[in-house]
C-alpha positions in Angstrom: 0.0 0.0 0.0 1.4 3.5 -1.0 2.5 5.4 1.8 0.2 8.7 2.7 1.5 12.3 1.7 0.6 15.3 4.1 -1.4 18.2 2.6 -2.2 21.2 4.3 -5.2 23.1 3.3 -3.6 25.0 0.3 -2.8 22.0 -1.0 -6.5 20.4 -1.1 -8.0 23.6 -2.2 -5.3 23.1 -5.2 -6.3 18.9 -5.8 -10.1 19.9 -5.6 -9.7 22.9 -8.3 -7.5 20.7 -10.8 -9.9 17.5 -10.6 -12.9 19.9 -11.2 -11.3 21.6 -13.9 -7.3 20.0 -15.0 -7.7 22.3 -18.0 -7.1 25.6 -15.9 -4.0 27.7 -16.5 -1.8 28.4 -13.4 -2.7 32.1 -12.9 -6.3 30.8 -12.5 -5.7 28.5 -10.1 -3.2 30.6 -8.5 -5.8 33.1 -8.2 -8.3 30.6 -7.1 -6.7 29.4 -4.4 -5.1 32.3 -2.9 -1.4 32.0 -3.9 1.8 33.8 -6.0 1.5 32.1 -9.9 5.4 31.2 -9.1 4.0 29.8 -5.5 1.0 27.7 -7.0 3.3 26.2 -9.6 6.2 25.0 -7.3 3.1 23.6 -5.4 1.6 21.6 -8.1 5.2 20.2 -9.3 5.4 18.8 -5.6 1.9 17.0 -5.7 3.2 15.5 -9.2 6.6 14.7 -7.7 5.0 12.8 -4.7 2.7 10.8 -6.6 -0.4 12.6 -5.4 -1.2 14.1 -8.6 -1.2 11.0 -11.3 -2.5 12.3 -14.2 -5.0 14.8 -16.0 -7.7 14.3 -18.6 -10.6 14.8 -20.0 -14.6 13.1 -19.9 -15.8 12.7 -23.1 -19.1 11.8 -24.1 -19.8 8.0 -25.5 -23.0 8.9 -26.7 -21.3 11.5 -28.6 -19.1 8.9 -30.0 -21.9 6.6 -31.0 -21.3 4.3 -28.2 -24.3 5.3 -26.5 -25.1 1.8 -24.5 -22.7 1.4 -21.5 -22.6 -1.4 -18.6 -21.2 -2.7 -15.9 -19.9 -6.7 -16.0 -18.8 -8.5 -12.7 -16.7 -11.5 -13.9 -15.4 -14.5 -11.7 -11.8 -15.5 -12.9 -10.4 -19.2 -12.4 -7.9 -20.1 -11.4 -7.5 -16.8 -9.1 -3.6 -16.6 -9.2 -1.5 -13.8 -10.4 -0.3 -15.4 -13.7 -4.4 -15.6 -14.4 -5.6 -12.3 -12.7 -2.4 -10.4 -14.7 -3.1 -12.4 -18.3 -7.0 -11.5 -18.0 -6.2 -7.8 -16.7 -3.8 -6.9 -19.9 -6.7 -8.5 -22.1 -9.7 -6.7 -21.1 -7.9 -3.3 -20.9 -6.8 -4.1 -24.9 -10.0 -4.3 -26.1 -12.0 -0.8 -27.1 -14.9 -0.9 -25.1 -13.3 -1.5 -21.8 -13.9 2.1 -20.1 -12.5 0.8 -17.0 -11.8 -2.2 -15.2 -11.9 -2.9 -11.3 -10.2 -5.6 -9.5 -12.3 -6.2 -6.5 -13.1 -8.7 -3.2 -16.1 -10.2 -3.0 -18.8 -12.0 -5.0 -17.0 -10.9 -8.1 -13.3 -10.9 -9.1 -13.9 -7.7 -11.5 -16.0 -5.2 -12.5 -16.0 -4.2 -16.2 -17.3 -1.0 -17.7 -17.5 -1.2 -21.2 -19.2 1.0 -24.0 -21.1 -0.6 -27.3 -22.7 1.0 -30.2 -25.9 -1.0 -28.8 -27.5 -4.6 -27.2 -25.9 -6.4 -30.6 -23.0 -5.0 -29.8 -23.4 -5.5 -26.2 -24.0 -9.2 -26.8 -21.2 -9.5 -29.5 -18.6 -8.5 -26.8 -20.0 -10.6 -24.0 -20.8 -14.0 -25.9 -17.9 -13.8 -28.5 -15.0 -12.1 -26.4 -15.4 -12.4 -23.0 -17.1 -15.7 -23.0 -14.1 -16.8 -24.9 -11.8 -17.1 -22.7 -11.3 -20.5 -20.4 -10.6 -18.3 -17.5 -14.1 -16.7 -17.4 -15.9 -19.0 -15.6 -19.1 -17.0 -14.7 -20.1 -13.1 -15.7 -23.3 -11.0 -15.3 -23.8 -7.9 -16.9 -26.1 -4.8 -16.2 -27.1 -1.7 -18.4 -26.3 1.3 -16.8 -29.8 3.8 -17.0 -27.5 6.5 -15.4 -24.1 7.9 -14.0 -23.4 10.5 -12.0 -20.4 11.8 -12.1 -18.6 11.6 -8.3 -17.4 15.1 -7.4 -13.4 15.9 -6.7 -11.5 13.8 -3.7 -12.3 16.0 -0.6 -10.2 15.4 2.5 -12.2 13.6 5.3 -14.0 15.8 7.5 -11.8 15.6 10.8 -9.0 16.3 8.2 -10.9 18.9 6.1 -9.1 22.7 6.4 -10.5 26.1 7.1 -12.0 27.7 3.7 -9.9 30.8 2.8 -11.9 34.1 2.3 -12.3 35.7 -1.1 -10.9 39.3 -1.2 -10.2 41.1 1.8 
């Protein structure tokens, strides 16, 4: 398990403005959160540098892309053992409508999210590529009606900081 990094409050006002928006420019977060342009971007390298900032991107649409139908698949594995779990892992994430793909305990050994053009598509994927392969031993699937978006990583409350005023 990756070791925790402190943050002090400037710090989670920064990861909550860059995970709403990753597309702002420095002097707007700067601004934003109360800090020198110079100060703001020395803060962000550090949060890059200490693994606590991973990554940026961008949500886009599958509708828009004409893969409106998406859902979610919980697939049991066997054998469970790394060789397996590693092999299926690098072959889900290969194929285009994986969206994302969960490793979990419980009932299931994963949870797929994939995104098809429709139920033919849908059914394609399940019976013809996941189906496929010997590890799969059992899989159900379930059409997502909605998703709502989770908002940014907030510290927890006992750890949350005092807000900063706007202006003077």
């Amino acid at each position: 398990m990756k070791e925790s990094v402190e943050l002090d409050a400037v710090d989670w006002r920064i990861l909550e403005e860059l995970q709403n928006d990753a597309t702002l420019a420095n002097r707007e977060l700067a601004e934003r959160v109360g800090l020198a342009a110079s100060s703001c971007l020395q803060r962000v390298r550090r949060l890059r540098e200490r693994g606590v900032i991973t990554g940026s991107h961008i949500d886009v649409d599958p509708a828009a892309t004409g893969l409106p139908l998406e859902a979610v698949v919980s697939i049991n594995v066997r054998p469970h053992t790394r060789r397996i779990v590693d092999q299926f892992r690098e072959f889900v994430l290969a194929q285009p409508e994986t969206r994302s793909l969960l490793h979990v305990s419980g009932q299931a050994d994963f949870l797929l999210h994939v995104a098809v053009a429709d139920t033919a598509h849908l059914q394609g994927f399940l019976v013809d590529t996941l189906a496929s392969r010997t590890e799969v031993r059992h899989f159900t699937s379930s059409v997502v009606l909605e998703q709502v978006h989770t908002r940014a990583l907030t510290p927890p409350r006992h750890l949350r900081p005092a807000r900063r005023r706007r202006g003077g």
